[in-house]
N, C-alpha and C positions, 0 to 999 in steps of 0.2 A: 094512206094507201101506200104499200111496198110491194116492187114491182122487181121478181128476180129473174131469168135467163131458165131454164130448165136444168141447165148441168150446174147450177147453183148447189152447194154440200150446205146451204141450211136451207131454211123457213122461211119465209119474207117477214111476216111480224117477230123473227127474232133481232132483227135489224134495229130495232127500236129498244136501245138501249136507255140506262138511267137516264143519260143527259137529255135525251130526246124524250122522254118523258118528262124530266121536269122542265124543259123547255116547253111544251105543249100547257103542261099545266098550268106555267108562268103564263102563257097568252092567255087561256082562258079566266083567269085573273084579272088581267089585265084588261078584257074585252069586258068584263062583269063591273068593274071596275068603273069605266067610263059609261056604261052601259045600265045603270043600275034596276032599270026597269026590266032586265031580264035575271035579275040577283036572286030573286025569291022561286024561281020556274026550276027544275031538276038540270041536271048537264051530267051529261057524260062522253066519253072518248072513244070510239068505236073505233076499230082497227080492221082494215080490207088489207088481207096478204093476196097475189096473186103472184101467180108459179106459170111461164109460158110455154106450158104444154099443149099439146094438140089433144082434145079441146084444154086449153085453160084450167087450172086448177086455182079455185077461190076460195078465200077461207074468212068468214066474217065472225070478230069479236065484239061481242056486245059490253061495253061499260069493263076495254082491255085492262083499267088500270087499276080496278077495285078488287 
């Protein structure tokens, strides 16, 4: 989840650059990893942008990194 101000000049899920993607991808690796009983189940990475406008503006990406 990325959480910007409203006079923010970008996107909240633009905030989420390479490294923070392969950061993310590393943990879930890494959780799969120790975790093995959840190796064989789907994963994916959902992205919640939010924009603090009155009301709130929300932007859901489904499986952002594929």
């Amino acid at each position: 989840m990325r959480t910007v101000s409203a006079s923010t000049p970008f996107l909240p899920e633009a905030s989420i650059g390479p490294d923070k993607q392969k950061a993310l991808l590393a943990a879930i690796e890494q959780f799969l990893a120790a975790n093995p009983a959840y190796a064989s189940l789907p994963a994916r990475i959902d992205v919640v942008g939010v924009r603090l406008t009155s009301p709130p503006e929300v932007v859901v990406l489904t499986d952002a990194f594929r």
